[in-house]
C-alpha positions as CSV (number, residue, x, y, z in Angstrom):
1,X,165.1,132.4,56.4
2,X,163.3,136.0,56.9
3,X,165.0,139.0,57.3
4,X,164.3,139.2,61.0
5,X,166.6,139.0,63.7
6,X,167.4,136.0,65.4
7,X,165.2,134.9,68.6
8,X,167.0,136.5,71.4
9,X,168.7,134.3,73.7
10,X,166.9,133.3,77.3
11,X,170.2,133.1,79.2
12,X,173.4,135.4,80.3
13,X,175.3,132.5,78.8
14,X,173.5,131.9,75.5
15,X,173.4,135.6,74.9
16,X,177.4,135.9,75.9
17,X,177.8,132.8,73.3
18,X,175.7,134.8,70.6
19,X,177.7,137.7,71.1
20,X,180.6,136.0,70.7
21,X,179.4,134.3,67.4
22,X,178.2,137.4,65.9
23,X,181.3,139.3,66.9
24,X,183.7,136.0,64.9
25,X,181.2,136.4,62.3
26,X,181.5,140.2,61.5
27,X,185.3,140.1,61.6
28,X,185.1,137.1,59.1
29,X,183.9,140.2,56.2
30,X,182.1,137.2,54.6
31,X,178.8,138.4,56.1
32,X,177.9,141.2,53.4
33,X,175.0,144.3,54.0
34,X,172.8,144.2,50.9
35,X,174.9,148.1,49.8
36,X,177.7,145.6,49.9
37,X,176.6,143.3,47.8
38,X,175.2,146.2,45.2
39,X,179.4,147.1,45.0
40,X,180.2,144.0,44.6
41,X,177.8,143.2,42.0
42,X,177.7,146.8,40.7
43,X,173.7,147.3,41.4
44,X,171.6,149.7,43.1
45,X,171.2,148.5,46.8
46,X,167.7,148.9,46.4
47,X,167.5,146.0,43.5
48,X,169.8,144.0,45.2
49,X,167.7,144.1,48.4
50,X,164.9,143.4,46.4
51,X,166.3,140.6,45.0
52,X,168.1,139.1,47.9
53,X,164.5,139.6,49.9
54,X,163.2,137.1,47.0
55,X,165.7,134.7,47.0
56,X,165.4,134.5,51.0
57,X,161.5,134.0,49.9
58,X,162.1,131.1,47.5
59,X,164.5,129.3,50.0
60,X,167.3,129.9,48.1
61,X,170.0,132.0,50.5
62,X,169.3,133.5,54.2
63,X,170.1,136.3,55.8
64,X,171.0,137.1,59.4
65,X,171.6,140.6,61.3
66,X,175.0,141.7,62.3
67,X,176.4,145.0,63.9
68,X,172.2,146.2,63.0
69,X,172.7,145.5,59.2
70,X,170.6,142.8,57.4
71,X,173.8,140.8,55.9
72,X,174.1,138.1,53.1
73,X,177.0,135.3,53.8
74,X,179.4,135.6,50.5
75,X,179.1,132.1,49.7
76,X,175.8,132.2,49.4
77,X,175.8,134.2,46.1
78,X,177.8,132.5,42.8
79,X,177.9,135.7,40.8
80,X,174.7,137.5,40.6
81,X,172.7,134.1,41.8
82,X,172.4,132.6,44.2
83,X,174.7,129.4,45.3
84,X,172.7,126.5,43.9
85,X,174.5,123.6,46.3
86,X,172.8,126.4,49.1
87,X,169.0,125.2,48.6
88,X,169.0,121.6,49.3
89,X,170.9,122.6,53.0
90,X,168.5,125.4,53.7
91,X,165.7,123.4,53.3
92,X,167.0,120.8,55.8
93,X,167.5,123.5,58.4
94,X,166.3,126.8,57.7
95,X,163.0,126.0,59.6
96,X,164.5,124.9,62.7
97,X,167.5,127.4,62.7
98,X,167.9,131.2,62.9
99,X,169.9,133.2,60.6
100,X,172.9,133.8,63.2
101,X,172.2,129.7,64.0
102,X,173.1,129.1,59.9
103,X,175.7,131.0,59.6
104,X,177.7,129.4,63.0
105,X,176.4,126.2,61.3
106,X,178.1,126.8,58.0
107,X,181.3,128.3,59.5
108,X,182.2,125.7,61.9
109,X,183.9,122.8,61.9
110,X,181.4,119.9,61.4
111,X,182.6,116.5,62.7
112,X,180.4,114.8,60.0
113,X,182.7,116.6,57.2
114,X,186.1,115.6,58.8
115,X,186.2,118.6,60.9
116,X,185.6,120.9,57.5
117,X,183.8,123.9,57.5
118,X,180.6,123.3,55.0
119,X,180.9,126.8,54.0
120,X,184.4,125.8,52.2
121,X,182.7,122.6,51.1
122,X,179.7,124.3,49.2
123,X,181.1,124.6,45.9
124,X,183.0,121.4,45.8
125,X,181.0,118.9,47.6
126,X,177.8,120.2,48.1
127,X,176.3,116.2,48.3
128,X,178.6,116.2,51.6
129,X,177.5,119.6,52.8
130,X,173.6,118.4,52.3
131,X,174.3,115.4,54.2
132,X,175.5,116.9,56.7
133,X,172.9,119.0,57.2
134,X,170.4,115.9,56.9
135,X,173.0,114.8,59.8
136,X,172.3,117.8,61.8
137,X,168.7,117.7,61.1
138,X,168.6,114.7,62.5
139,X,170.8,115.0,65.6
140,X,172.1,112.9,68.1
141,X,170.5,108.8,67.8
142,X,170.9,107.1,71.2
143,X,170.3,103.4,71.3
């Protein structure tokens, strides 16, 4: 949940498969630069970096780096907070995902949700979204 860059990837493949992510990612416009955010909001990008830094602190919304810009998703902020149905999920799998990993997380289609997108789920069902992400944690169980 820092405002580093993602781990790069070891492979020709998994770097072609993160370029491709990043690249669906940045056309979405749903990934915002913290100046975009201050428009939006109508602050100084200085406060609102400042405040996105300590929300990303406090486990409360992540960031990830797109086209070199440190970027906020847009549903990850509910006015001038943070989303609160965001928390519970990050906590499940900020510490084993990457910022560019949550994001393609949250804005794919998850088989646990019905082939929903938990992104579109946050502010309606964010129980389903967080067990989701308990589902993900988890991952596959063989037996």
């Amino acid at each position: 949940m820092t405002l580093s860059a993602h781990p790069a990837p070891h492979s020709a493949r998994d770097q072609a498969l993160a370029t491709r992510v990043e690249e669906r990612l940045l056309a979405s416009g749903d990934y915002l630069t913290f100046a975009q955010v201050a428009d939006h909001l109508g602050g100084s990008p200085a406060a609102v970096a400042a405040q996105i830094t300590q929300w990303v602190q406090a486990g409360q919304v992540f960031t990830l780096v797109l086209d070199g810009a440190a970027r906020v998703p847009r549903y990850a902020l509910a006015g001038l907070h943070p989303h609160p149905g965001l928390a519970p999920v990050l906590h499940l799998l900020a510490p084993r995902k990457s910022g560019l990993q949550l994001a393609a997380w949250f804005d794919s289609a998850c088989g646990f949700l019905g082939g929903r997108r938990p992104r579109d789920l946050l502010a309606t069902e964010p129980a389903q979204v967080r067990a989701a992400a308990q589902d993900e944690r988890i991952g596959p169980v063989h037996g």
